[in-house]
PLY file of the C-alpha trace (Angstrom):
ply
format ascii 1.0
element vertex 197
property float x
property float y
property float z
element edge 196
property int vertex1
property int vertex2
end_header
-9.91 5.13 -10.86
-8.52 8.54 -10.93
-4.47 8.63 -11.77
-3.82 10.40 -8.55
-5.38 7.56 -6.60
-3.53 4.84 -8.50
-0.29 6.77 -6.83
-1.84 6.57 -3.45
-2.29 3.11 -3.90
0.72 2.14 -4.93
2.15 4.04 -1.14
-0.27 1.28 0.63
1.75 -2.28 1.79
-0.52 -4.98 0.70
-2.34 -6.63 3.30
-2.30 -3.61 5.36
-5.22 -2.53 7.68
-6.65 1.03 6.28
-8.86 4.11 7.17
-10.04 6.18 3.85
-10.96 9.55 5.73
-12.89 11.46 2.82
-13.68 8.17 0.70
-15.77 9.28 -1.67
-17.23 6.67 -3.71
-15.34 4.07 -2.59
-12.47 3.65 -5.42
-9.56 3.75 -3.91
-10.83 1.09 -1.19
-12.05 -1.38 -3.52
-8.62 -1.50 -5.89
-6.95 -1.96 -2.21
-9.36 -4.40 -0.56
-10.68 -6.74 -3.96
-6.24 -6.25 -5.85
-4.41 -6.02 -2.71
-5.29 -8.21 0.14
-6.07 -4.87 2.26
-8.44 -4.62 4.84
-10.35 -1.14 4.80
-12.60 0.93 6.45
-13.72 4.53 4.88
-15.27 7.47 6.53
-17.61 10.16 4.45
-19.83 12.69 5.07
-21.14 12.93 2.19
-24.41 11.25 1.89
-24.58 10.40 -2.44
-20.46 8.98 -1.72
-21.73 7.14 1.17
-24.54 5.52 -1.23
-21.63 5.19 -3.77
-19.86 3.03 -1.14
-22.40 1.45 0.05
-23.55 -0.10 -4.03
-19.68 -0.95 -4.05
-19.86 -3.30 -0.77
-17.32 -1.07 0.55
-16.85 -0.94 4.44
-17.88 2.78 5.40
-19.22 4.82 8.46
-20.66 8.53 8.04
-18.78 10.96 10.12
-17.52 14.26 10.12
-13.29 14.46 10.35
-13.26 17.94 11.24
-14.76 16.68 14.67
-11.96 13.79 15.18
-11.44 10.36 14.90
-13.12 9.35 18.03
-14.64 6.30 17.07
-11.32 5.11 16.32
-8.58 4.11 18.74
-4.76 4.75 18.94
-3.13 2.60 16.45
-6.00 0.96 14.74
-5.03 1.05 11.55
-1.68 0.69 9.38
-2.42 3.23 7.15
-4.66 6.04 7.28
-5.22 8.00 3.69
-6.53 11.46 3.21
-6.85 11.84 -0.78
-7.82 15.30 -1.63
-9.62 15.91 0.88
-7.59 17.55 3.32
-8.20 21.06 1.62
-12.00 20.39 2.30
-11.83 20.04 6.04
-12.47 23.26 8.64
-9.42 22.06 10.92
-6.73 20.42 8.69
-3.88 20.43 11.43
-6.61 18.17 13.99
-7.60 15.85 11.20
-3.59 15.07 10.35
-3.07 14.92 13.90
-6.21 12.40 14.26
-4.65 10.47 11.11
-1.42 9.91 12.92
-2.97 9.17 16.03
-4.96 6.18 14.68
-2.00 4.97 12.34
1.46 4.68 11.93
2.09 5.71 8.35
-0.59 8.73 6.44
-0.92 9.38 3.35
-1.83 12.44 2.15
-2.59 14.10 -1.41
-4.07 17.46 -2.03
-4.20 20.00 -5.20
-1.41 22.65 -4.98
-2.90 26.03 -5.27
0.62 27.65 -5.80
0.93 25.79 -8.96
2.32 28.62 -11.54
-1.27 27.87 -14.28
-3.19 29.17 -10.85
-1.12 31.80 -10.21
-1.37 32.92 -14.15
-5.03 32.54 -13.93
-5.47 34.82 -11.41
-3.14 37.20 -12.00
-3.81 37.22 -16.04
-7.37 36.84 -16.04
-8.56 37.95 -12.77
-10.16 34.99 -12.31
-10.55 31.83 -9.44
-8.58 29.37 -11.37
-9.65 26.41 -12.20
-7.77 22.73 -13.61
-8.48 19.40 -14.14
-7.43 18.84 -10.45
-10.04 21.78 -9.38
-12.59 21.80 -11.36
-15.33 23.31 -9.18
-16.40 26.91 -10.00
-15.56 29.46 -6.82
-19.17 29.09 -5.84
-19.45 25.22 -6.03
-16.02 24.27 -4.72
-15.29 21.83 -1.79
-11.79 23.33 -1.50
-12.01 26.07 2.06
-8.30 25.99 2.74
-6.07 26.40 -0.20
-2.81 25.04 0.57
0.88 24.81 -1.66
2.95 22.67 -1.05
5.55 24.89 0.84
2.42 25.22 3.05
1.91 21.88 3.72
5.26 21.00 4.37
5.41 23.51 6.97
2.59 21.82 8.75
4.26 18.47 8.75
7.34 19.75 10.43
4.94 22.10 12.85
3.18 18.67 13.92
6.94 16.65 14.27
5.51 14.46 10.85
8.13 13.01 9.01
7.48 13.62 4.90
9.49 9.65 4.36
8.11 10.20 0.88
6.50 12.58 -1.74
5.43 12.07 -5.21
4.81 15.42 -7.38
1.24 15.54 -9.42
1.00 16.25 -12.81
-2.22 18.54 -14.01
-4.43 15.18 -14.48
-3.11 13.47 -11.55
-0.21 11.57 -12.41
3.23 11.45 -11.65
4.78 14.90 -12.79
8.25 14.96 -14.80
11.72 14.85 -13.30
12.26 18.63 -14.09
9.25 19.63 -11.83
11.47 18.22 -8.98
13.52 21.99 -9.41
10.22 24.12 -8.41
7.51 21.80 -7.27
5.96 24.74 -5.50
5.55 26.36 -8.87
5.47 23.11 -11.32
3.79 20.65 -9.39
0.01 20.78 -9.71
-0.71 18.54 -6.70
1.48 16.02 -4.34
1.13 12.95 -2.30
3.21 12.20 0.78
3.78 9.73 3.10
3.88 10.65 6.46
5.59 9.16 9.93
5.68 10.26 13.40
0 1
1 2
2 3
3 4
4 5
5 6
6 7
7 8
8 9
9 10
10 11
11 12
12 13
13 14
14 15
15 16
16 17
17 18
18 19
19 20
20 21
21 22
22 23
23 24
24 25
25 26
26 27
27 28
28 29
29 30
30 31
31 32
32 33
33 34
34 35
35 36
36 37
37 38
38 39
39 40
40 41
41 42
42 43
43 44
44 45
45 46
46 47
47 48
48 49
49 50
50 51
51 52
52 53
53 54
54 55
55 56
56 57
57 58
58 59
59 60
60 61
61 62
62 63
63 64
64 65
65 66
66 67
67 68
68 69
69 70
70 71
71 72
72 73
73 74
74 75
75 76
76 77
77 78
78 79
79 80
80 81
81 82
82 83
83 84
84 85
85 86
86 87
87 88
88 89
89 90
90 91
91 92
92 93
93 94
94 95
95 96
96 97
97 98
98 99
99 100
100 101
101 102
102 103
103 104
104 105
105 106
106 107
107 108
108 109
109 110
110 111
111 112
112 113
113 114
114 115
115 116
116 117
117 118
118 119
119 120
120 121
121 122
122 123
123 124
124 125
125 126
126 127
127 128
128 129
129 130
130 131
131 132
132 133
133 134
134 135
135 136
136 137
137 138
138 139
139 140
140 141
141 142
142 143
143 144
144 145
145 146
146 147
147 148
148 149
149 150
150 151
151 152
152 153
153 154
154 155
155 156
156 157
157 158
158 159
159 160
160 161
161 162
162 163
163 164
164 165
165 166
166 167
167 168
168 169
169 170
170 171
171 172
172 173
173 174
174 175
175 176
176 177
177 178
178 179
179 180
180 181
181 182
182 183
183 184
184 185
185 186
186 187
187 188
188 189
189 190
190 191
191 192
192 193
193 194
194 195
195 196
């Protein structure tokens, strides 16, 4: 399992009922349903991760986010989580709006693009940057709305979210050092949150 999704993980109360929106294969649901007495449900649009979830045994519906959650009803779920995906979706503040609709607590995680290697990379080279957290060439990438963090927390307080916690990414996923804490905007090459209403 990738480290950044060890981190989510560890956000998630065992036993709790959770909604993977942007699944993938199916990882992060299995270490929560088979190591920590959750109960999950995923949601990909994907066809080859839906396959992937599907070999797994992993609860999962195909459905597009950026069209809502309508299949799901107000307060469903515990926990809704939205690992790197929310960067990939056409209408990020309706899918976050959706998450908090269906749950009480989100979790979110998502690459910062103001992290100072991007910014070098681009200004230095002239080039789309690329990491270990973005590894898809311009052409081939997922990624349509490149967010920072100072971007995303300006969304939370724009949709009365409260950011209860946040855990700063190091370049291959894990928790960053203490002295990233002073820039995390600049240092920080992703984040994870947890969100409230």
């Amino acid at each position: 399992m990738r480290p950044d999704l060890g981190i989510v993980a560890d956000m998630v109360p065992r036993g709790s009922r959770v909604l993977d929106l942007g699944c993938g294969d199916g990882a992060l649901l299995e270490e929560l349903i088979r190591r920590r007495g959750c109960s999950g449900q995923g949601v990909e649009v994907s066809p080859d991760a839906f396959h992937a979830c599907v070999s797994r045994g992993i609860p999962v519906v195909s459905a597009d986010i950026d069209q809502g959650l309508p299949d799901f009803s107000d307060g469903s779920f515990d926990v809704v989580v939205l690992s790197q995906t929310l960067q990939t979706t056409y209408r990020p503040a309706l899918v976050l709006r959706e998450m908090m609709r269906v749950a009480e607590v989100g979790i979110v995680s998502f690459p910062n693009f103001g992290h100072i290697g991007l910014r070098l990379n681009l200004m230095l080279r002239g080039r789309m940057p690329s990491s270990r957290l973005l590894p898809h060439r311009w052409y081939e990438t997922p990624n349509i709305h490149h967010c920072t963090i100072v971007d995303f927390e300006e969304l939370v307080r724009a949709e009365d979210l409260v950011a209860v916690e946040r855990v700063l990414l190091n370049s291959s996923g894990g928790p960053a050092g203490p002295w990233v804490q002073r820039r995390p905007n600049l240092l920080a090459a992703g984040a994870a949150y947890l969100l409230r209403r």
